[in-house]
N, C-alpha and C positions, 0 to 999 in steps of 0.2 A: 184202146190199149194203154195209152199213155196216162189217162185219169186211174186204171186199174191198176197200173204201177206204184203211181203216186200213193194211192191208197194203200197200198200193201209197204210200202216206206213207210209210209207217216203210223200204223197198225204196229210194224215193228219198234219203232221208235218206242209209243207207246205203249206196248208190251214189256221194253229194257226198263221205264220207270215203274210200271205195276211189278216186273219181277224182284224189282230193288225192295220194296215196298212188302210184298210178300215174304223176301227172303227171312226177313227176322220174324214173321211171324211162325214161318215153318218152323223155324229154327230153335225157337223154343219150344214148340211142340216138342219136334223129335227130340230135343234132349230129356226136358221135363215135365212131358206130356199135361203142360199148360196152355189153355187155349187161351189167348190174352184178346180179349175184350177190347180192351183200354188200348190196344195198338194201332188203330184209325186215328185215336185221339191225339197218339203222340206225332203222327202224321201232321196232325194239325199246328199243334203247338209251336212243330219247328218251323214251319210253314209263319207262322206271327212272328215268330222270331226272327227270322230270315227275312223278316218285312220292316221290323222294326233296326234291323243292321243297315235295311238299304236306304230306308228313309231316314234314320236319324244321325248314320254316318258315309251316306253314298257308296258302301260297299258294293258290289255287283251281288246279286243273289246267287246267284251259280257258282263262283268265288268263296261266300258264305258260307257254304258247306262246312270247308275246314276252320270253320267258326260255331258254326251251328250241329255238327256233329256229337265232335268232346261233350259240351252242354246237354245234349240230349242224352247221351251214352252216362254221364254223372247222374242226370236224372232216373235212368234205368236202375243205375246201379244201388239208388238210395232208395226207388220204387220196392228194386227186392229184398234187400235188409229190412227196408221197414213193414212190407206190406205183404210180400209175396212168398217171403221164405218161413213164416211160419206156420204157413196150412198148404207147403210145396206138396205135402204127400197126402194130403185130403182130397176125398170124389173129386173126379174133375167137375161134377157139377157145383161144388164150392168156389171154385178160384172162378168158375165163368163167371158167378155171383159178384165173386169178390171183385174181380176185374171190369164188370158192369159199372159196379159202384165207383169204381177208382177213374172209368170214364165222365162219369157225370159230375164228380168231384172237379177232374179237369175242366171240362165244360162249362161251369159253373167260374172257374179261376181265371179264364181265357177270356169271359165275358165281364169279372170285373178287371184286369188288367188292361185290355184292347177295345172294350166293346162289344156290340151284336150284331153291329153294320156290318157289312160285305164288303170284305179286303182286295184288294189285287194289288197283285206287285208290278210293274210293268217298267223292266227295262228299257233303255232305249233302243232295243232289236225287237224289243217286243211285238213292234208292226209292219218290219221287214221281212222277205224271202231271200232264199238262194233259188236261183234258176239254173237250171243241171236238166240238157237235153228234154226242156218243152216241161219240166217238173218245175211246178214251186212248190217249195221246201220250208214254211216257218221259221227260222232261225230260231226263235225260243224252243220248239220242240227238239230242233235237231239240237241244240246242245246241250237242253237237258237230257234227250237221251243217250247221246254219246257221253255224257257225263254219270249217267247211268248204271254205263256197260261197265263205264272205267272202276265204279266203286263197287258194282259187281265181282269184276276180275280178282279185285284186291281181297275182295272177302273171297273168292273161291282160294286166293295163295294163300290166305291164312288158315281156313281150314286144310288143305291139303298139306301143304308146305312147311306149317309151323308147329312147334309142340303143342302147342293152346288146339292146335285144329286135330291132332292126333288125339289129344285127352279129349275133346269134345265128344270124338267119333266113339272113341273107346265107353263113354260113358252115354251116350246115346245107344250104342249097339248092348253094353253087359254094365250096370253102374255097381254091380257088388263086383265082378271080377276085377272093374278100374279099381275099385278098393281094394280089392290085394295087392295092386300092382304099384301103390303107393296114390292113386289119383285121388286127390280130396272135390271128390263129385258134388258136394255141396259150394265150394267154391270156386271150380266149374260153370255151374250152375248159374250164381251169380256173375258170373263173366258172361253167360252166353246171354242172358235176360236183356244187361245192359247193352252188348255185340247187337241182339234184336234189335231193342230200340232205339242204337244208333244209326241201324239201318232204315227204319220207319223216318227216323232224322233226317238222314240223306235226302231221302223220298221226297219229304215233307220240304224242304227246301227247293226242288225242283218243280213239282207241283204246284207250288206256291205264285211261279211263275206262268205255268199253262192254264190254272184253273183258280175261278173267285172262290174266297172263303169265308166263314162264320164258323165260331166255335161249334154249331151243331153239326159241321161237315162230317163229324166223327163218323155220326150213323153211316153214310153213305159210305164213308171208305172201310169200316170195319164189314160192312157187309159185302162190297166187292173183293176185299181180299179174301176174305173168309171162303168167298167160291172158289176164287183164285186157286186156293189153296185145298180146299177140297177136290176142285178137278185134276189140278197137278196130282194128289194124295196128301194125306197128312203126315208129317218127319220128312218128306221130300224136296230136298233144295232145288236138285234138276226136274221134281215134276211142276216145283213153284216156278220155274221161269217158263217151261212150257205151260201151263196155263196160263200165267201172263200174255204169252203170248199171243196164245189164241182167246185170250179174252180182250186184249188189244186188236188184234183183228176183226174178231168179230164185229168189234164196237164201230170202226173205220167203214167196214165194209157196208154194216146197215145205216150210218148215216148219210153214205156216199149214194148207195144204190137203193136206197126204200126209202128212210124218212127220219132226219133225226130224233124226232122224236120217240123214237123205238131204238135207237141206240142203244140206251142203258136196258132196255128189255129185253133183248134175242139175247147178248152174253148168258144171261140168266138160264135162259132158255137151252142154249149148248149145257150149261153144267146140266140141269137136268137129265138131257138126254143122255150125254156119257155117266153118269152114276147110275141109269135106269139098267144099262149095259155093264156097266163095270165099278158097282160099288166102292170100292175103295181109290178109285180114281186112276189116271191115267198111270203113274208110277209110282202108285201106293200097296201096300202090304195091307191083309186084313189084322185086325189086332184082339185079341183073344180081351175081356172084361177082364180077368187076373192081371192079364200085363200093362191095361191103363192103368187099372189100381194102384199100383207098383209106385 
């Protein structure tokens, strides 16, 4: 009982950083039915970045964030000016392209600026627990993920709470009626791209802490999030932390009880099974070809 607890602790934990991580990926979707590519990669970036504050100025990485964030969120914002906003309303199968290519461009930057060696950040809790009622508890986990939840929260008060989150919604749910209503949906737009990939920033920062890196890490996190988010649905912020979640579970439960070696496989396996049953994902909408075009 007590190893299955622990397990489903450490799953959720793990599930608050894939949902941070996920968030901006939905997020652009839903508003500019952009599937970004390149958002694993920015995952990564911050992730070097955040390695490169602790090693060459003893920053904390966890800390970093409010260092590593801004940074990335500039970089979003320059990504779509330059790169993303002029083919925003061409086939989505153009920007996958585009945003393929804008990964490997990264890829390619990370490995001459850092290297191709395999990074880790490893604070000095790095290889301590908390012990809580027969639990041990990582300390690096738990407070990247409670640090997780916290940058979570702060993104769900902005979308709800703030104008920026009201024009979001408005131009995610009707972008010609936000245009009558005064909303310049294009500049919008560019806010929410960068808002994403400050979020992947966040992620990337914390991560960067639980798990080794190389610039080609991209792959790997663009294709978990990408289920992440297809099982949640796609435009879905609460179906992206619900599958988080349970893609964090998932992943806990099969290396605790089967083998870790199948860890990164059964997650896969759950998406599967729920899109065989409910295509459009756990709390997603189906979307008509006219209205991705859009």
């Amino acid at each position: 009982m007590t190893q299955l607890l622990q397990t489903l602790v450490l799953g959720l934990l793990l599930g608050g950083v894939y949902a941070l991580a996920a968030s901006g990926l939905t997020l652009i979707f839903g508003v500019m039915k952009v599937i970004n590519i390149a958002h694993g990669a920015y995952v990564v970036v911050a992730a070097f970045i955040t390695y490169w504050l602790w090693d060459s100025f003893g920053i904390d990485p966890l800390l970093a964030i409010v260092i590593t964030t801004p940074i990335v969120f500039a970089l979003g914002w320059v990504t779509y000016k330059v790169v993303v906003s002029p083919i925003r309303t061409a086939p989505m199968a153009s920007t996958v392209l585009l945003t393929f290519g804008l990964a490997l461009v990264l890829e390619g930057a990370m490995g001459e600026i850092w290297g191709n060696n395999s990074t880790a950040i490893r604070p000095s809790y790095g290889d301590e627990s908390f012990t809580v009622a027969g639990l041990f508890l990582p300390k690096a986990q738990v407070y990247g993920g409670l640090v997780a939840v916290l940058v979570l929260v702060l993104l769900w008060l902005v979308l709800i709470k703030s104008w920026l989150g009201r024009a979001i919604r408005a131009a995610a749910s009707n972008p010609s009626s936000a245009e009558l209503v005064g909303i310049k949906v294009a500049s919008v737009a560019a806010l929410v791209f960068a808002l994403g990939i400050a979020a992947a920033g966040a992620a990337g920062a914390i991560t960067g802490v639980l798990y080794p890196f190389v610039p080609g890490s991209h792959y790997q996190w663009i294709a978990r999030l990408l289920a992440i988010v297809v099982l949640g649905g796609l435009g879905s912020l609460n179906g992206a932390v619900l599958g988080a979640v349970l893609f964090g579970l998932a992943e806990t439960i099969t290396g605790a009880y089967w083998s870790p070696a199948w860890a990164t496989a059964v997650p896969y396996a759950v998406v599967f099974a729920v899109l065989l049953v409910r295509p459009q994902g756990l709390m997603g909408t189906r979307l008509r070809e006219d209205a991705v075009a859009t």
